[in-house]
C-alpha positions in Angstrom: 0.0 0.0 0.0 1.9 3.4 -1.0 2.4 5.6 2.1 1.6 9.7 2.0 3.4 10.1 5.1 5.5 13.5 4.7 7.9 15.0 6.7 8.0 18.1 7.3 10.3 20.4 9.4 9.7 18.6 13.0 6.6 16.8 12.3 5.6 14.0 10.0 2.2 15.1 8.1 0.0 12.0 7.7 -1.1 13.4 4.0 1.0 15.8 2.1 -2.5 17.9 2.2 -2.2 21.2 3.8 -5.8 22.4 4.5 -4.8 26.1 3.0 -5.8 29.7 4.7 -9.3 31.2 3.9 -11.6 28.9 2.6 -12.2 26.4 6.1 -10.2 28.0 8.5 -12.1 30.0 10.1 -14.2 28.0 12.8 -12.3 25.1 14.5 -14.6 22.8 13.9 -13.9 23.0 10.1 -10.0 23.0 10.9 -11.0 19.4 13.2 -13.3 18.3 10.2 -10.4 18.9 7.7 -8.1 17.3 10.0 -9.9 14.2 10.4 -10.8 13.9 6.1 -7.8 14.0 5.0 -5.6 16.9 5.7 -1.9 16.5 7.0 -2.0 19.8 8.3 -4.4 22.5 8.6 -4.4 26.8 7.9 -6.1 28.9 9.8 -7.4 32.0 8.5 -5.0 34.8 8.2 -5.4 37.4 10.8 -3.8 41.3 11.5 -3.4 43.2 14.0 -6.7 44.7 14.8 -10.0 43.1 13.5 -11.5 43.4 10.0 -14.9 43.5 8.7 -13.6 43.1 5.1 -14.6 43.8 1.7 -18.8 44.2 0.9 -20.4 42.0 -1.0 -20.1 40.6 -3.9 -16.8 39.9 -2.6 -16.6 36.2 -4.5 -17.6 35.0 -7.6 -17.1 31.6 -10.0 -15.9 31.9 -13.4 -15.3 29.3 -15.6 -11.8 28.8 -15.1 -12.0 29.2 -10.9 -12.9 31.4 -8.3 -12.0 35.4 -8.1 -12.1 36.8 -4.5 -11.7 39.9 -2.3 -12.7 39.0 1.2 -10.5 41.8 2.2 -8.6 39.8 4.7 -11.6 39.9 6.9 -11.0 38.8 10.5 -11.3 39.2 14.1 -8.0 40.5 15.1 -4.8 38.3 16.4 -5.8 39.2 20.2 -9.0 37.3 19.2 -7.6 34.6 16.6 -5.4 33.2 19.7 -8.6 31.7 21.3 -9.6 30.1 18.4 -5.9 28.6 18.0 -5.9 27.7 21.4 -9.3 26.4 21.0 -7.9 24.1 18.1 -5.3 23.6 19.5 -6.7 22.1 23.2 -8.6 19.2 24.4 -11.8 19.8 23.5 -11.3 19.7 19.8 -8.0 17.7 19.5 -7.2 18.5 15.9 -4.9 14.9 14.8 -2.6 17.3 13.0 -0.3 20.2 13.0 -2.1 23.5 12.8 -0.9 26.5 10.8 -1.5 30.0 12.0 -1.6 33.0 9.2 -1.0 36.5 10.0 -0.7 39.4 7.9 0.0 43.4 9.1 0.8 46.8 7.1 3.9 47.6 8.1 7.0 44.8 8.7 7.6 46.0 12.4 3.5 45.4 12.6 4.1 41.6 11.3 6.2 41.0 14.2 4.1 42.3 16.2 1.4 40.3 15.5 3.1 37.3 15.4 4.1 37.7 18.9 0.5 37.7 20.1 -0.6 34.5 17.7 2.4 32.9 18.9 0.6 32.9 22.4 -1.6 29.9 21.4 1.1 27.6 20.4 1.0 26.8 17.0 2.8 24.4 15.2 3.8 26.9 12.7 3.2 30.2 11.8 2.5 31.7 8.1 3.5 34.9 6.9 1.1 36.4 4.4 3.3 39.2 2.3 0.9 38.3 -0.9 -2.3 38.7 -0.5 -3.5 40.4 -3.6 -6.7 42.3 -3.0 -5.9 45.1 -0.3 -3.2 46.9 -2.1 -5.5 49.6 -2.2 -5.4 50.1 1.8 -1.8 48.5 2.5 0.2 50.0 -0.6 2.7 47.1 -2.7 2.7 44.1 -1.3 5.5 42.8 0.8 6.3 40.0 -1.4 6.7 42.0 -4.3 10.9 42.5 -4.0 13.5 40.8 -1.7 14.7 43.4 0.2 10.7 44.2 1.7 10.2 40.5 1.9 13.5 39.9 3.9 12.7 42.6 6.1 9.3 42.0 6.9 10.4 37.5 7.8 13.3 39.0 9.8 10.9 41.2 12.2 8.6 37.5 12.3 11.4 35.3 13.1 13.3 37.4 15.8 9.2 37.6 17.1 8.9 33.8 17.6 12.3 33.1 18.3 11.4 33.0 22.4 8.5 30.3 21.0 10.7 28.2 18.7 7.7 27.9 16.0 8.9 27.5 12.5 8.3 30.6 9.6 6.7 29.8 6.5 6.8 32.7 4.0 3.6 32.7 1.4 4.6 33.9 -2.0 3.2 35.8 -4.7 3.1 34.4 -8.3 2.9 38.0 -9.9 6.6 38.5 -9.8 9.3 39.4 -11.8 11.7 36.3 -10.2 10.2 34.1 -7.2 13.4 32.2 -6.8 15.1 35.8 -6.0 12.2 36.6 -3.1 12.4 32.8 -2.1 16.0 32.8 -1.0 15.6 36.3 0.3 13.3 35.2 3.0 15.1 32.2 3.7 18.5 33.9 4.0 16.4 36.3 6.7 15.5 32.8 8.3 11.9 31.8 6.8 12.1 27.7 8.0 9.8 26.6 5.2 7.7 28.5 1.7 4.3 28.9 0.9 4.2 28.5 -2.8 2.0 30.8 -4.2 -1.0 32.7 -2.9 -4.1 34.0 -5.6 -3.1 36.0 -8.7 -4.0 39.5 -9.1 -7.2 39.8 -11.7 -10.4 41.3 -12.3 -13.6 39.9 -14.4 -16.3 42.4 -16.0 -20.1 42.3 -16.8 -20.3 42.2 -20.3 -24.1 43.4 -20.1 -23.6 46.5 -17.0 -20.0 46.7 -18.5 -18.8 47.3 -14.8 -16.3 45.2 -12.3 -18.5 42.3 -10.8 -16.2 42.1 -7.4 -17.4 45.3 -5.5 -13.6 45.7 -4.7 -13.3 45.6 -8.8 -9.9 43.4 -8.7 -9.5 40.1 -6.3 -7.6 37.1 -6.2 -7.8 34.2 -9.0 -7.7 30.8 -7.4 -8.7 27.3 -8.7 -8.1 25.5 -11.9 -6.4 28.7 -13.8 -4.2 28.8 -11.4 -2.6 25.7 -11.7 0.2 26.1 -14.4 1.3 29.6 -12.6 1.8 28.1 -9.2 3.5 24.8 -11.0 6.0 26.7 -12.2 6.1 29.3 -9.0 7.1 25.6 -7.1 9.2 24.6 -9.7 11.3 27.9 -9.5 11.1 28.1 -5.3 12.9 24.7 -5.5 15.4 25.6 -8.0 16.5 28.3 -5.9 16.3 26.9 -2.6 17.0 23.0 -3.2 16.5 22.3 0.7 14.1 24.1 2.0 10.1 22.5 2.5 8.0 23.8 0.3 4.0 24.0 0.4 3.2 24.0 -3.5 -0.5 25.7 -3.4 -2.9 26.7 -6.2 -5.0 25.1 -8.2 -4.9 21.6 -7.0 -8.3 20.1 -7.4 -7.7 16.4 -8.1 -5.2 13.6 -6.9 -3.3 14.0 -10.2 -2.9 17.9 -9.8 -1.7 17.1 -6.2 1.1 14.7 -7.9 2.0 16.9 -10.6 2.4 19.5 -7.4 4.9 17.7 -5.7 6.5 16.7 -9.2 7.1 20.5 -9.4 9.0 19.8 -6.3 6.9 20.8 -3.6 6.9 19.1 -0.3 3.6 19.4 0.9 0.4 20.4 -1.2 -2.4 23.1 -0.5 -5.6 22.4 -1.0 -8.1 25.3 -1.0 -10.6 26.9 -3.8 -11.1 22.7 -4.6 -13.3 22.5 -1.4 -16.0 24.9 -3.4 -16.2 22.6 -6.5 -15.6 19.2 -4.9 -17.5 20.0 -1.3 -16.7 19.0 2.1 -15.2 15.4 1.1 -12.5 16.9 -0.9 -9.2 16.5 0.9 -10.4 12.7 1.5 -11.2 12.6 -2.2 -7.7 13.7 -3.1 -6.0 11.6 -0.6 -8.0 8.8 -2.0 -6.8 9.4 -5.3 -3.4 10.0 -4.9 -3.2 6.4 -3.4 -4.8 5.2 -6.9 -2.4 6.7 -8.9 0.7 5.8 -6.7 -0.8 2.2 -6.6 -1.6 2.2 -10.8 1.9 3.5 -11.3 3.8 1.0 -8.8 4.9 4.1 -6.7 5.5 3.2 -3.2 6.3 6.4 -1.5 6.0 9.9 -2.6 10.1 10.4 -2.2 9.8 8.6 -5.5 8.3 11.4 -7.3 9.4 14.3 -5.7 10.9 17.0 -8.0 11.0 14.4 -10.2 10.3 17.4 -12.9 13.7 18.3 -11.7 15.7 15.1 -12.7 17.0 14.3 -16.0 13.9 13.9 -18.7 12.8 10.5 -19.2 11.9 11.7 -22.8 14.0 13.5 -25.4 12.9 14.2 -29.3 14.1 12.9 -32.2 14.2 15.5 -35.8 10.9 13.6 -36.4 9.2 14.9 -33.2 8.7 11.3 -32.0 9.5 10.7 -28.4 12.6 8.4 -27.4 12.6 7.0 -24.2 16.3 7.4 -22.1 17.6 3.7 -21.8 17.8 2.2 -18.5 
């Protein structure tokens, strides 16, 4: 029977399913719920410094390609998220798996700040969210958009937790000019682990009002279009930072996408805008799938296919286009 156990940092995720921030993670009984269908680790929901009521309505919409969102990073303020973690986190609603906490500020000073009061409730890790696409209106560029803002903004987290000893993970943005040039950036300023990528800047228009349908006009593309961007946002994290764990998120709706993810070289996969199309047995679906494929193909452990995308081609092209197989 193929094994998904993953390790990762100082735990070993049952499922290389990372229940990712936003979409479930803001009640713990959908973190527990996650947990128990599949997830090797769930996200909360990202919170700031003070609470947030967030963008008005309509503040998601389906497309045919995926989802497009501006929540507007609604949420109750860290001094409030800390229950919840602890909540998670305690005995009452033992989660199974390592939980994730996601913060996000306006200033880099402001991150380490918050991430002093999340890091009150214990949890297994904490996300940085430099990325998210839809408030640049309020906050200015995002953090993640250059190296030196990125760096800055993962030092202030790091020295923040340091008392704590919980691992970093750095979410990335996919609308960049180089991600591997951010990615080592934050790890050189001592980011434990990536987050590979977050939603993609976009906007989508009523053909019949000719106005913005989001009422924020632009939000974040997530779902099936996102897939090849984040693929190759993985690929690139990996290339320039070989040894550091790497949740590969965006797009992943299916087992296969979750395979071609870690292909890409990610360590762990993100599952999140899939929940919408798939519903509440989706990580569990996933799970089940990547077992099928692993079994069909006679892969045993997922350390078989790892970054496979980044070993020597089994393929190369002959002048007639034909594909020759490498011999063995």
């Amino acid at each position: 029977m193929p094994t998904l156990q993953t390790p990762f940092l100082n735990h070993i995720f049952p499922t290389p399913l990372v229940l990712a921030s936003g979409i479930w993670g803001t009640t713990v009984s959908l973190l527990v719920r996650a947990g128990a269908n599949g997830a090797g680790a769930v996200t909360a929901k990202s919170c700031g410094p003070v609470p947030r009521a967030g963008h008005v309505n309509p503040s998601c919409v389906a497309w045919e390609h995926g989802l497009i969102n501006a929540i507007g990073l609604a949420n109750p303020g860290a001094e409030e998220e800390v229950g919840l973690l602890r909540q998670a986190k305690g005995e009452l609603a033992p989660l199974g798996v390592p939980l994730i906490a996601s913060i996000f500020a306006g200033t880099a000073a402001e991150f380490g700040d918050v991430a002093r009061i999340v890091a009150q409730a214990r949890p297994d890790f904490i996300e940085v969210n430099i990325s998210c696409p839809n408030v640049s209106s309020e906050f200015g560029e995002p953090f993640a958009a250059n190296p030196q803002s990125a760096a800055e903004v993962t030092g202030f987290v790091v020295e923040a937790v340091a008392p704590f000893a919980i691992p970093v993970i750095v979410k990335l943005a996919p609308n960049v000019p180089s991600i591997g040039r951010i990615a080592r950036a934050v790890v050189e300023a001592g980011a434990d682990a990536l987050c590979a990528v977050n939603t993609m800047p976009g906007l989508i228009i009523d053909a019949e009002s000719g106005q913005t349908i989001l009422a924020n006009r632009s939000g974040g593309l997530s779902g099936p279009a996102l897939k090849p961007i984040a693929l190759k946002a993985v690929y690139d994290a990996r290339r320039a930072c070989p040894d550091i764990p790497i949740i590969g998120t965006g797009g992943v709706s299916t087992g296969e996408d979750a395979i071609e993810m870690l292909m890409a070289g990610a360590t762990a996969v993100g599952v999140g805008s899939a929940i919408y199309y798939r519903g509440g047995d989706t990580l569990s679906l996933i799970r089940d799938e990547m077992i099928a494929w692993m079994a069909a193909h006679n892969v045993p452990s997922l350390e078989d296919i790892r970054g496979l995308a980044h070993r020597e081609p089994l393929y190369t092209s002959n002048p007639t286009g034909a594909p020759i197989p490498h011999a063995h």
